[in-house]
Rosetta silent file (secondary structure, phi, psi, omega in degrees, C-alpha in Angstrom):
SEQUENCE: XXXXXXXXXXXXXXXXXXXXXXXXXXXXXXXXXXXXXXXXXXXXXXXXXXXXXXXXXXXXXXXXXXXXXXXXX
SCORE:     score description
SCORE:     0.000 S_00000001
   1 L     0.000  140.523 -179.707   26.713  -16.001   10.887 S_00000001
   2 L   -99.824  104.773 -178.883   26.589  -15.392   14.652 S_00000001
   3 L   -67.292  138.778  170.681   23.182  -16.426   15.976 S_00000001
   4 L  -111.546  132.715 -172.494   22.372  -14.643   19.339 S_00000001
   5 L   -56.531 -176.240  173.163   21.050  -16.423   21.770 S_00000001
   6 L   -83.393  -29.877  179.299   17.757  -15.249   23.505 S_00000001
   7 L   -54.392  -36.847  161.769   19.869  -13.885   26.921 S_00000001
   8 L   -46.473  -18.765 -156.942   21.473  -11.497   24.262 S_00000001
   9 L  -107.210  136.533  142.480   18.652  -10.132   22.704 S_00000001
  10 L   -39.327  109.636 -176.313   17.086   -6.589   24.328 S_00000001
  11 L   -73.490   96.037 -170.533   13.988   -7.425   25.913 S_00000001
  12 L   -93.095  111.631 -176.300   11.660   -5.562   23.892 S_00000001
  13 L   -33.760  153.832 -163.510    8.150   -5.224   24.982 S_00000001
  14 H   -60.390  -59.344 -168.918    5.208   -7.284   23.747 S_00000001
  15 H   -60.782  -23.482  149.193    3.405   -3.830   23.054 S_00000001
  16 H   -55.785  -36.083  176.944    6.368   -2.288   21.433 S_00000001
  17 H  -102.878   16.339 -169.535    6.780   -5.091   19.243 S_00000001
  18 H  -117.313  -13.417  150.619    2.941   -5.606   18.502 S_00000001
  19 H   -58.253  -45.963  155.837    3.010   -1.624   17.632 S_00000001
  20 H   -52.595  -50.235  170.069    5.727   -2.726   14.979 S_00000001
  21 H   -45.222  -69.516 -173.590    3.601   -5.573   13.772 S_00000001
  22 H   -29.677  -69.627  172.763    0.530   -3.299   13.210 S_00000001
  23 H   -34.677  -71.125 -121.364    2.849   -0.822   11.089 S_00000001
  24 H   -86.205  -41.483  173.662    4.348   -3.773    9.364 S_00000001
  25 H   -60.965  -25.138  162.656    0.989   -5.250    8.606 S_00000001
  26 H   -96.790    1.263  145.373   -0.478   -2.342    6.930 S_00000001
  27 L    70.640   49.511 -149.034    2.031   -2.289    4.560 S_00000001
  28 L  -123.432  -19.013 -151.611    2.215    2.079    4.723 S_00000001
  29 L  -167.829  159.249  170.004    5.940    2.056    4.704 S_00000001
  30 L   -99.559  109.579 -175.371    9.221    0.302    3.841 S_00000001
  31 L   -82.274   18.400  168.978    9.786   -0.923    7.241 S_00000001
  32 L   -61.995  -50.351 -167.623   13.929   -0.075    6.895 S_00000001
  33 L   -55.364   73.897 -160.992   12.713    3.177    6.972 S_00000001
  34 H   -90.832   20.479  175.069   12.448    3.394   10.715 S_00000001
  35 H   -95.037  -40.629  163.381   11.900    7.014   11.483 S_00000001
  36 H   -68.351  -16.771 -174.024    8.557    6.475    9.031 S_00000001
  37 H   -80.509  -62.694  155.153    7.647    3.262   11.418 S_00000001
  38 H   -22.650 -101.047  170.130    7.838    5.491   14.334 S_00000001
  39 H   -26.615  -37.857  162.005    5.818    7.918   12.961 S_00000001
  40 H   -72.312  -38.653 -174.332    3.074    5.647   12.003 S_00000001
  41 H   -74.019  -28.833 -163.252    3.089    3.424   15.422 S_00000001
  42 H   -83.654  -64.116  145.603    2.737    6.906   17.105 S_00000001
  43 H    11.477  -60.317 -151.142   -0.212    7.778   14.800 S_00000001
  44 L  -122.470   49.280  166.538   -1.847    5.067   15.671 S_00000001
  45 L    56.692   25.505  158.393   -1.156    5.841   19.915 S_00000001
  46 L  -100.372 -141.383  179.165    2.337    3.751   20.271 S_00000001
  47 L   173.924  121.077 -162.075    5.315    4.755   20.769 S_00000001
  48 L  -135.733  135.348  158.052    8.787    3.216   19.060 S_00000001
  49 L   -85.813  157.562 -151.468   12.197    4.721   19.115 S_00000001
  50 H  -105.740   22.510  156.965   13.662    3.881   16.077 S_00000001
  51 H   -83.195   -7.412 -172.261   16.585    1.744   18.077 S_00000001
  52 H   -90.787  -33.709 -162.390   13.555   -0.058   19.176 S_00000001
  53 H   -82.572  -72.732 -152.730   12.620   -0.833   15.168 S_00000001
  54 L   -61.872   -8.487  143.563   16.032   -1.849   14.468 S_00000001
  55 L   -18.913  -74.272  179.066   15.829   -4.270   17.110 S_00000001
  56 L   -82.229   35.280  172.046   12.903   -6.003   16.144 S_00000001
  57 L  -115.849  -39.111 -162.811   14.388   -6.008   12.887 S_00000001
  58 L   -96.785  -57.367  176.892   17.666   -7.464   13.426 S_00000001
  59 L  -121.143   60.679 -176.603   15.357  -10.103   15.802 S_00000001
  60 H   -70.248  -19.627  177.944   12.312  -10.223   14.513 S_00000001
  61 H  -106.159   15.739 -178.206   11.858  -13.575   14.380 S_00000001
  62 H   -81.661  -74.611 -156.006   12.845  -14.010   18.098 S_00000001
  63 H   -75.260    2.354  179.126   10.345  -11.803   18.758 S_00000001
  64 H   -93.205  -11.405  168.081    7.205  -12.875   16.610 S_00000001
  65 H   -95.120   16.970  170.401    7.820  -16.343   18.035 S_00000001
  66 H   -93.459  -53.991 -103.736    7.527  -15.203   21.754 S_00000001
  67 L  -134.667  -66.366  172.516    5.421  -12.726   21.401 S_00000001
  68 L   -97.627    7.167  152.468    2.784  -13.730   18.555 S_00000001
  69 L   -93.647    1.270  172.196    2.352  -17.568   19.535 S_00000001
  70 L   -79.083   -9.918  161.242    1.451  -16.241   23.140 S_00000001
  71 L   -56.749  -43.227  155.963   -1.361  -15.152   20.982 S_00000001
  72 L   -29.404  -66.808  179.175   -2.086  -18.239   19.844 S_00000001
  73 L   -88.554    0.000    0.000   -2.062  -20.473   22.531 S_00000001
């Protein structure tokens, strides 16, 4: 498998990907389904494109360890 480094990865914003978290967290949708993810982050005053879901999907764990340990710490 070809791991991508972080210079590789689309720098997606924290609030873009903490609009995906919300969705993902309320557990409303099968979050493949990224046209329903959209539609829910927008619902609830975000805004996601769904090349933006499949992003965070494909590097989701990039981005919950940038992103949600700055919460953290």
């Amino acid at each position: 498998m070809n791991k991508l480094v972080p210079d590789q990865i689309t720098a997606i914003a924290k609030g873009k990907f903490l609009a995906y978290e919300d969705v993902r967290q309320s557990g409303l949708t099968n979050m493949w389904d990224s046209r329903a993810v959209c539609m829910l982050a927008e619902m609830q005053g975000n805004k996601l494109t769904e090349d933006d879901v499949l992003d965070i999907i494909k590097n989701y764990n990039f981005y919950a360890e940038k992103y949600l340990s700055e919460d953290k710490g």
